[in-house]
C-alpha positions in Angstrom: 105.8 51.8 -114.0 109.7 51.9 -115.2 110.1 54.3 -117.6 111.3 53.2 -121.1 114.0 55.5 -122.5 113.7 56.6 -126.4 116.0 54.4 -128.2 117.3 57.7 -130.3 117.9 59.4 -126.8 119.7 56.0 -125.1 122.0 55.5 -128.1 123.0 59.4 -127.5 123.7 59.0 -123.7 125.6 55.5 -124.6 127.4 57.7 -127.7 128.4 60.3 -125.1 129.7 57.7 -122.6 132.3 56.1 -125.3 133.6 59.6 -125.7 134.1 59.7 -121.9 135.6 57.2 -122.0 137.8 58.3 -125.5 138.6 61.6 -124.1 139.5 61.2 -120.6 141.2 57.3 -120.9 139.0 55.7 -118.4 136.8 53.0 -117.9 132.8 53.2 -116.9 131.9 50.6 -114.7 128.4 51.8 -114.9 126.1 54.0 -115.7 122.4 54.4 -114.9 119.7 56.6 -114.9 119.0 58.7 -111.6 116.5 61.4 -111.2 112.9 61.6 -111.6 112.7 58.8 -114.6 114.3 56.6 -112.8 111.9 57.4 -109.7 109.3 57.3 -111.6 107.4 60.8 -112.1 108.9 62.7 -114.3 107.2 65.3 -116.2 107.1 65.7 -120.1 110.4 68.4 -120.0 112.4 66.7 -117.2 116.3 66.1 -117.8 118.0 62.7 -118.4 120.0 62.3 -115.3 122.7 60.1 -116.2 125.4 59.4 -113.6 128.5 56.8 -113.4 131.6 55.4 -111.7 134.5 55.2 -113.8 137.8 53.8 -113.5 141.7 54.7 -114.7 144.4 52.4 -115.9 146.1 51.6 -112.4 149.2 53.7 -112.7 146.6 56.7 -112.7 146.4 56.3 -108.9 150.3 55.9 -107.7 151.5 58.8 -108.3 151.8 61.1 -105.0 149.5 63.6 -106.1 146.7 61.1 -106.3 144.9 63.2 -103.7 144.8 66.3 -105.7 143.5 64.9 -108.8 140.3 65.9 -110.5 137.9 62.9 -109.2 134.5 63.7 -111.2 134.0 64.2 -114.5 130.9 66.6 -115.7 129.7 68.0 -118.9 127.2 70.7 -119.3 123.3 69.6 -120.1 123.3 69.4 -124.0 119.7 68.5 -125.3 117.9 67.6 -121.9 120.5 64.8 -121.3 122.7 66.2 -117.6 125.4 63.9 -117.4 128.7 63.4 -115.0 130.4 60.8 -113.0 132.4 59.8 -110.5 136.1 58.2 -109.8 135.5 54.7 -108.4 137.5 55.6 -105.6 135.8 58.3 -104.7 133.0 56.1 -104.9 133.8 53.3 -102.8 134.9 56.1 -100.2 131.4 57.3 -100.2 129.9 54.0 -99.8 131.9 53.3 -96.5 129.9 56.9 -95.5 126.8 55.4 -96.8 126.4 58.0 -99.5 122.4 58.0 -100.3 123.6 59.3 -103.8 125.6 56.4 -104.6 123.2 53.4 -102.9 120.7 55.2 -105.2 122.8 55.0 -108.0 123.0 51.0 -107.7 119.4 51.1 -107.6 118.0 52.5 -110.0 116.0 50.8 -112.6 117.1 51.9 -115.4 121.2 50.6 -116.6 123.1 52.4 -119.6 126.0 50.3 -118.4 127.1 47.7 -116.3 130.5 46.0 -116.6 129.5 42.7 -114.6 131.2 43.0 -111.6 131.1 46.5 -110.0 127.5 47.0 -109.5 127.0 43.3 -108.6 129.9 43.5 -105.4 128.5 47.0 -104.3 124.9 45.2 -104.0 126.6 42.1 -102.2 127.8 44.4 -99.7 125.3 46.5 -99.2 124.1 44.9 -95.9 127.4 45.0 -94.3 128.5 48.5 -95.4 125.4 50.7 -95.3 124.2 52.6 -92.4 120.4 52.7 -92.0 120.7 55.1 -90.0 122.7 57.4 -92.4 120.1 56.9 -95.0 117.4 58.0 -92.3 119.4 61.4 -90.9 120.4 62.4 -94.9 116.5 61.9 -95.8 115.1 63.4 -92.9 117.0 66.6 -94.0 115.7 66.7 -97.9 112.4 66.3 -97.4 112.6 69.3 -94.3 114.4 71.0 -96.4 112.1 71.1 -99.3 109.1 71.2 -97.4 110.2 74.2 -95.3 111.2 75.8 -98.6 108.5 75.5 -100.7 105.4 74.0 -99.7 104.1 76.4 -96.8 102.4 78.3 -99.2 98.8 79.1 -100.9 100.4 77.9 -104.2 103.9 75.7 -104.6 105.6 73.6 -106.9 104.3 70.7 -107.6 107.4 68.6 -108.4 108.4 69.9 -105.0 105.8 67.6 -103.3 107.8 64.3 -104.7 110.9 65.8 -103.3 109.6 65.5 -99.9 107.4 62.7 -100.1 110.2 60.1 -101.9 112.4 60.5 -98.6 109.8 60.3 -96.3 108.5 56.9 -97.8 112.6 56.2 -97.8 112.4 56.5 -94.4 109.6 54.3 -93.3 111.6 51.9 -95.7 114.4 51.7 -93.8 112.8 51.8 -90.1 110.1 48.8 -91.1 112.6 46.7 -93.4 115.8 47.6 -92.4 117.4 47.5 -95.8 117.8 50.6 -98.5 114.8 51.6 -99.9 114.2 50.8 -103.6 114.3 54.8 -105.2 110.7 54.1 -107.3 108.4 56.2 -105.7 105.6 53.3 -106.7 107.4 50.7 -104.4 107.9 53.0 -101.8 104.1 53.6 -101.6 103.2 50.4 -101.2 103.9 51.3 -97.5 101.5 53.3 -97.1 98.8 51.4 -99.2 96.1 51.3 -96.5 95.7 54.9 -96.1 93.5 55.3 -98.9 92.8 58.9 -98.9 96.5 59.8 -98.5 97.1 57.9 -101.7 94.3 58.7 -103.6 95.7 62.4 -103.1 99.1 61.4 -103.9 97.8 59.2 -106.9 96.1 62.7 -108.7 99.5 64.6 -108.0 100.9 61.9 -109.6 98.5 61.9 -112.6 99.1 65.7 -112.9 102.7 65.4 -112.4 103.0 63.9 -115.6 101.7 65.9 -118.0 102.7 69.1 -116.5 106.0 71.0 -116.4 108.6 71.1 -114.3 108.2 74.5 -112.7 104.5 74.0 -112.7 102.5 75.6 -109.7 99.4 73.9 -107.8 97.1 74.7 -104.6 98.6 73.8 -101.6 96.9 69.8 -101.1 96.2 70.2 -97.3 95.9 66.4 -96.8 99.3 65.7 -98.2 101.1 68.4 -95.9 99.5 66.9 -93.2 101.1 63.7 -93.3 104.0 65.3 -94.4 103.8 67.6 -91.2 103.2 64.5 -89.2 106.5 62.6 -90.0 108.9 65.6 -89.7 107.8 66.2 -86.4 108.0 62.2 -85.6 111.4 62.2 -87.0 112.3 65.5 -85.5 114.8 64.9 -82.8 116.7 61.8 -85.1 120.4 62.1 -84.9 123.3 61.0 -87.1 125.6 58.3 -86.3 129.0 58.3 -86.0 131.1 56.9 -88.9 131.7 53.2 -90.0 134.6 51.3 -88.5 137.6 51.3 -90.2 137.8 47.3 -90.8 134.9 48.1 -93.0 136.9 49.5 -95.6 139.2 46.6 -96.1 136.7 44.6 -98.8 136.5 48.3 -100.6 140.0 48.0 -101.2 140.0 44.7 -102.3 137.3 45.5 -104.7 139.3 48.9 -105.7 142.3 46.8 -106.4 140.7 43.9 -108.4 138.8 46.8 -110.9 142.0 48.8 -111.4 144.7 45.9 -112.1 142.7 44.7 -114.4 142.8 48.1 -116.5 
């Protein structure tokens, strides 16, 4: 179910973006929602997770020093709400590598912003661009990572159990449909719909998730670490790819120019 942001707290985040704006002369393209709201689980205490691309007037980006300018812009979290951005070339760079962080971004459910164009041409070329594959190896390593980490003991964390389980459902997503996966953890689990005790496991974490803190503790669930155990070890000798042809990143620059010339 798509969370529904407090109108107090979204005119605050849409406040603090037309400061960003104010204070650094720059343009957001857009702006969404990307942690566990947008995926779907969060718990009473969790952070709004705001991120967005921006844009400077075009001049910003002629000058010869272009490479050594500050490309990100972050402010500390102020009242739950984390929020920081990127440049939008610095974003279209890390769409030609596939970025999961920035195909997530263009997902995600829930829009502060959208200017109408960006977020609509990223999505148009999203089949030509993106590397399955990419999405796969950077996956693969979060949920090993987290479930290496945390959830070999007696008791864990029990947010910790989404953080593997979200990228191994993003997984199966991209091996079964071959397009990025959607980043609500209900879609993803469509996938695995027929395994009904799996997801009647996974369905009382979820519960629980909900009303509990974020640094809450639980009993290790054995059935969920055994599917979890089961796909690492699938997955286990997965390797990257090598990077996108350069041709690919003629249509970024075409986009890149037709945002900035316009500003």
């Amino acid at each position: 179910m798509l969370e529904v942001i407090e109108k107090h707290i979204k005119e605050e985040i849409l406040r603090r973006i037309k400061s960003t704006e104010q204070e650094h002369n720059v343009k957001v393209l857009f702006a969404i929602e990307s942690g566990s709201r947008a995926w779907g689980f969060a718990s009473p205490n969790s952070d709004y997770d705001v991120r967005f691309i921006y844009a400077h007037p075009q001049d910003w980006y002629l000058d010869i020093n272009v490479e050594d300018k500050r490309d990100v812009i972050e402010y500390p979290i102020v009242d739950e709400i984390d929020i920081n951005g990127w440049d939008v070339r610095k974003a279209l760079k890390l769409f030609w590598k596939s970025n999961p962080a920035f195909v997530e971004w263009i997902q995600s459910p829930i829009v502060y912003v959208d200017d109408g164009l960006f977020a609509n041409r990223i999505r148009e070329l999203l089949s030509s661009i993106y590397a399955h594959e990419k999405g796969i190896y950077h996956y693969k390593h979060m949920a090993k990572t987290n479930y290496r980490g945390y959830l070999r003991k007696d008791e864990v964390p029990l947010k910790k159990y989404f953080y593997v389980l979200r990228p191994l459902l993003a997984i199966r997503w991209l091996e079964e449909k071959h397009e990025p996966a959607p980043i609500e953890f209900d879609v993803l689990r469509t996938l695995i719909q027929n395994d009904t005790d799996l997801n009647d496991e996974i369905e009382k974490l979820l519960a629980r998730k909900k009303v509990s803190m974020e640094k809450d503790y639980i009993a290790q669930v054995p059935a969920i670490n055994q599917f979890i155990e089961s796909e690492l070890l699938r997955l286990e000798d997965y390797a990257d790819v090598p990077e996108r042809e350069a041709k690919d990143m003629l249509v970024l620059n075409e986009l890149f120019k037709s945002i900035t010339e316009k500003l």
